[in-house]
N, C-alpha and C positions, 0 to 999 in steps of 0.2 A: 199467875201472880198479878193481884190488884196492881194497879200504877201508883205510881208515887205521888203524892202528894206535897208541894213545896206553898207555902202560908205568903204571903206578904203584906202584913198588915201596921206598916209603920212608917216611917217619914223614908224616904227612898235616897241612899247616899252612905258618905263615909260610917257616917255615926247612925246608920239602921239598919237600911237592910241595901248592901253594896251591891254594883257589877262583879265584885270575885266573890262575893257568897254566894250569888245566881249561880255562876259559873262550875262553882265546888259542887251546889247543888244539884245539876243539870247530868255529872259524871253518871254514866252509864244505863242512863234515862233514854238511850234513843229508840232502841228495841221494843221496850214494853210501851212507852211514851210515858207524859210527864199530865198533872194534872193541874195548876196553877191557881191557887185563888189570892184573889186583890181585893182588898180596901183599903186603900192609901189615898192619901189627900195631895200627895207627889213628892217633891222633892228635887233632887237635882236631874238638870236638865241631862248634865253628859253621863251618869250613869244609867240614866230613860235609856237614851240614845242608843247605847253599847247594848243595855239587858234585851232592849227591842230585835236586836241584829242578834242576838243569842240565839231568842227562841225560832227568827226566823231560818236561822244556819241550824237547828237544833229541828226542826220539819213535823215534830211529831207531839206538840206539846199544846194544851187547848187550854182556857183561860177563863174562869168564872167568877166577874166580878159579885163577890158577896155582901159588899156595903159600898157606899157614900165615893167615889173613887174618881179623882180629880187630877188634872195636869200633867205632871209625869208618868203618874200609874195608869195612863189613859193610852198612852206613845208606847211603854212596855207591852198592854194586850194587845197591840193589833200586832203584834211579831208573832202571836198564835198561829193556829192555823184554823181554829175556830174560837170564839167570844161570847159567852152567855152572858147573863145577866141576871141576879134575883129579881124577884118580880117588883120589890119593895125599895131596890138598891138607886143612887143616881151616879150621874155622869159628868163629868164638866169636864170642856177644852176650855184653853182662851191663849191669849197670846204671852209672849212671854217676858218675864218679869228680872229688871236687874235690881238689885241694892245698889243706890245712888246714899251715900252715909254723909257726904259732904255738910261741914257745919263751920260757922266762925264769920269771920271777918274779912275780906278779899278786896284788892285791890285794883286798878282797871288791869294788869297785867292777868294777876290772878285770875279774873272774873273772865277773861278771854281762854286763857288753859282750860280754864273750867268748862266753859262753852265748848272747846272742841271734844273734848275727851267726854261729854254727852253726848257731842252730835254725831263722835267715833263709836259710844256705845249703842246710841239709836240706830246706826248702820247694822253694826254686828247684830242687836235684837231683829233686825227686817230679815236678813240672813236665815235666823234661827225660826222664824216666823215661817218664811219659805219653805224649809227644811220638814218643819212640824205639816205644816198646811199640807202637802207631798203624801203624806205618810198616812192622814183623813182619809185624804181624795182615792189615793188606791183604793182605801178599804170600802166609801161610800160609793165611789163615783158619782159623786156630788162635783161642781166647780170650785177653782181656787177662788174663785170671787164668793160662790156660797160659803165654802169652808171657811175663808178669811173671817166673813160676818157675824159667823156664831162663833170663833172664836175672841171676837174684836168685842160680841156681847156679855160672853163671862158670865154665862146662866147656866143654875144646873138643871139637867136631863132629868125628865122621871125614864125607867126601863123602857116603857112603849116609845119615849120619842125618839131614844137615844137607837132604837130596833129601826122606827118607821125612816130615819136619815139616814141607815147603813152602818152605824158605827156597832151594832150588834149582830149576831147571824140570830139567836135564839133568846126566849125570857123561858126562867126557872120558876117556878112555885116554889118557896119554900115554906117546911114543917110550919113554921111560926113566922108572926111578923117581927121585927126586932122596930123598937125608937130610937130614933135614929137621933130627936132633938131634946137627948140627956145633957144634961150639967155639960158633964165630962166631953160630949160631941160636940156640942156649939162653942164648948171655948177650943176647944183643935182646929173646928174651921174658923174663926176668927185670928186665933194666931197664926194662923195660913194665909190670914190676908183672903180668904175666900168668901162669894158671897153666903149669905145666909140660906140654909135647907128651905126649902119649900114648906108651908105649913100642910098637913095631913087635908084640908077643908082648901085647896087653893088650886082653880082649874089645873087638869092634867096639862092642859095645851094652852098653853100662856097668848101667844099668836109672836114667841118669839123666833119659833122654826119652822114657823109658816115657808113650802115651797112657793107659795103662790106671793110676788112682787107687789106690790102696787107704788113702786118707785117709777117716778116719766121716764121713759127709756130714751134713747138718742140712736136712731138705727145707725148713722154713719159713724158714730165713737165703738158703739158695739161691733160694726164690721172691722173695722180699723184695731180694737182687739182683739178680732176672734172669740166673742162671747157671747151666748144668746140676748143675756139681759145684765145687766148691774144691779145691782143692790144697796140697798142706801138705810141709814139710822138716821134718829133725831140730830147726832152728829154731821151726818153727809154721808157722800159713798168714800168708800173706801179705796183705792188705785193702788196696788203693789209696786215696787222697782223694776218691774219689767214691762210693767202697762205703763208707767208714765216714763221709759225709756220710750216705747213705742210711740207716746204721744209726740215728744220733743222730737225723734225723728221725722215725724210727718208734719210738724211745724216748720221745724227747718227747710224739709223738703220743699214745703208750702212756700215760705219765704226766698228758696232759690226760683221755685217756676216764677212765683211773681217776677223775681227779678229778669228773668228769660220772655215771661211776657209784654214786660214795658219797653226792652229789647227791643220785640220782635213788632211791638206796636210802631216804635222807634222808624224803624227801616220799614215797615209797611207806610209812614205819611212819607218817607222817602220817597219811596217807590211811583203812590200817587201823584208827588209832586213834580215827577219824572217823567210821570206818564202824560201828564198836562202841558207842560212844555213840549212835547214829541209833536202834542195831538197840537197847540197850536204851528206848530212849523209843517204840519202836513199838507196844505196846500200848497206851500211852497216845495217841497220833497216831490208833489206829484209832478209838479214845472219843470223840476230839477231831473226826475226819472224820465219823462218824455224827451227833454231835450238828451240826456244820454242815450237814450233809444235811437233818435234820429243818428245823431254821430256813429253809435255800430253801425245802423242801418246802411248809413255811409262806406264806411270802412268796408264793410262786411263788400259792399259794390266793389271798392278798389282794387278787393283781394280778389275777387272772382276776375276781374280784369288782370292782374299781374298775372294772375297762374295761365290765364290763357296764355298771353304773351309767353310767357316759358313754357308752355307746352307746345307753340309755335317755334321757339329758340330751337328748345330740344329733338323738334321732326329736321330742321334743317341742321344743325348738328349731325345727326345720326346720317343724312343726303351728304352733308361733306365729308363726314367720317368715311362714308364709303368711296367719294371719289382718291380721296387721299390713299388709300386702301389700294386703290386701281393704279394710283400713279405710282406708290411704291413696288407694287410688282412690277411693275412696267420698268421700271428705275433694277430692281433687284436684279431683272432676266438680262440684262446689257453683258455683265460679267459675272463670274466666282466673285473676283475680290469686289466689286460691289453690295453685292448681295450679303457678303461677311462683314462689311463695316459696317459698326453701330448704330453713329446719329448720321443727321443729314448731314454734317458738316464733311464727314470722313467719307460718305459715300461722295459728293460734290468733288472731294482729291481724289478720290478712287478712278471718277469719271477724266478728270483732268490728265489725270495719268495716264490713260487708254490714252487719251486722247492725242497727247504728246507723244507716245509713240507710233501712233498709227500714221503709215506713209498717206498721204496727196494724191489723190485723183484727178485724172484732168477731167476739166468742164467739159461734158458732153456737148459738141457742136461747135469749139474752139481749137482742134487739132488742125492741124495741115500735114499735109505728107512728112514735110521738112519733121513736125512732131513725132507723128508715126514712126519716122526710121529711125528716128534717135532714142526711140523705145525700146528699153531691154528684153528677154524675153519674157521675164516676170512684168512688164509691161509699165514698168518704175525708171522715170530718168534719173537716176539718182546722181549722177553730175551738177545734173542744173538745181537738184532740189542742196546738195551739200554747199552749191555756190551764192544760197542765197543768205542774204547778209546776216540776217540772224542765226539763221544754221552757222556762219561763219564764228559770230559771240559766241553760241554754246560751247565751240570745240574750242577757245581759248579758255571758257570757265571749266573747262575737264581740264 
């Protein structure tokens, strides 16, 4: 079974050829696949947009542009999965276009509304700009900077240039040439707002898609946004929303180091001027270190003197420690109840206490007979020792 064949050759939207006529049309095309031919001059932007994601969700469907085919019918074929071209046919991107209808008489309030709701549709068109530009770039692998430029040019393609930038896989021969700048064709693209066909007698290669720059490049702007090179028209270069987001970033950034440098310069004359006061008071510091030197030096003497001294305290300490030591045993062996009383004080009564009860000895060498006989047999005169006066008191305090 041949593949189907679906035509699009009229202004692209409600009132031509729609996203749900595609769609109707596409019904049961996946199997055998689909065979597509365009010459449209475009049309609307959001039904490009949707028929494009059709044929690309649709995987099997290949696109052979056969005349003149500009703008929206441009966004539609790259949803192919392959792009021909008649050998005879053109091409045209460009950027995208709003109907601004405003007319009359406006007032400073007015003329402010009016001002934003331009500079709200000028945003939305950048948007759609981006969106478009995406869509090139896959198919060429060209840069959003290259892609931006020939769309920002709004020239149409012959087949070879529109093949040599990527936006074609293959050019067609076809049967016959067709004129393409009939009556009827030059006022369609006019009423399209589009530029004028190329004349048949008019270089293939204009030098508007020239790869080769010769715009001054800036290596630190192109580092800064990741781009080989810029590209530039008799207008200027061109900068997207996201390049010149990147710029103001690295301005600001600019403008905080500066302020971090003036900072830092700040506290470095500090520091010098810090450094120069230290550095005059340094001969004095060194007067100042010597004499503290001498003073440990000193000290350092007196300590090695005190410790002697207490290391001499301490050897005779440990010499009395031991005689104390001696006199306590000596003290302990007298009695039991000595030896069991605690401090010195209770040993001292302990001693007292022997003491008062232990009987009287007489003085060797002071006895006389008379003494002798009056001695008992335990050898104790206890008569004379009971009659003495004091012995007398204690037996009243019992």
């Amino acid at each position: 079974m041949a593949k189907k064949v679906i035509r699009i050759d009229t202004y692209i939207g409600g009132w031509g050829y729609s996203k749900g006529l595609l769609r109707y049309d596409l019904e049961g095309t996946q199997d055998e696949g689909v065979v597509i031919e365009i010459s449209s001059l475009g049309g609307s932007l959001y039904d490009a947009l949707d028929m494009h994601n059709q044929l690309a969700q649709h995987g099997n469907a290949e696109v052979v542009i056969t005349g003149p085919s500009a703008s929206a019918a441009t966004i539609i074929a790259l949803g192919a999965k392959k792009v021909s071209i008649i050998e005879n046919a053109f091409w045209l991107i460009h950027k995208v276009m709003s109907v601004v209808d405003n007319w009359g008489q406006f007032n400073e309030e007015e003329l402010d509304k009016l001002i934003q709701d331009l500079q709200t549709l000028r945003t939305e068109n950048q948007k759609f700009d981006q969106v478009i530009a995406r869509i090139y770039q896959k198919k060429t692998g060209l840069t959003m900077d290259e892609i931006l430029n020939i769309m920002k040019k709004d020239t149409w393609m012959t087949a070879e240039e529109a093949k040599t930038l990527g936006f074609i896989d293959e050019i067609l021969e076809p049967d016959k040439k067709y004129n393409y700048r009939s009556d009827r064709f030059v006022a369609m693209v006019r009423g399209a707002d589009l530029p004028e066909l190329p004349a048949d007698d008019q270089p293939k290669n204009n030098g508007l898609f020239n790869k080769i720059n010769d715009m001054k490049q800036f290596d630190s702007l192109n580092r800064l946004l990741e781009v080989e090179e810029l590209h530039s028209s008799d207008e200027g270069s061109y900068l997207n929303i996201e390049q010149l987001n990147t710029i103001n970033a690295a301005l600001a950034n600019a403008e905080k180091q500066e302020g971090l440098n003036s900072q830092l310069k700040s506290e470095l004359q500090a520091a010098v001027t810090d450094r120069d006061a230290i550095k005059d008071l340094g001969q004095e510091n060194v007067e100042i270190i010597a004499r503290l030197n001498s003073e440990i030096e000193q000290q350092n003497t007196t300590m090695q003197s005190l410790n002697s001294g207490i290391a001499e305290l301490e050897r005779n300490y440990d010499a009395l420690n031991t005689i104390v030591n001696s006199i306590s045993a000596s003290v302990d062996s007298i009695d039991e109840s000595v030896a069991s009383a605690g401090t010195l004080p209770e040993k001292v009564a302990a001693i007292q206490l022997l003491l008062s009860k232990a009987p009287g000895a007489p003085i060797a060498g002071n006895l006389d007979d008379k003494d002798k006989q009056a001695k008992t047999k335990n050898g104790v005169d206890w008569a004379l020792i009971n009659a003495l006066p004091h012995n007398q008191e204690a037996d009243k305090i019992r």
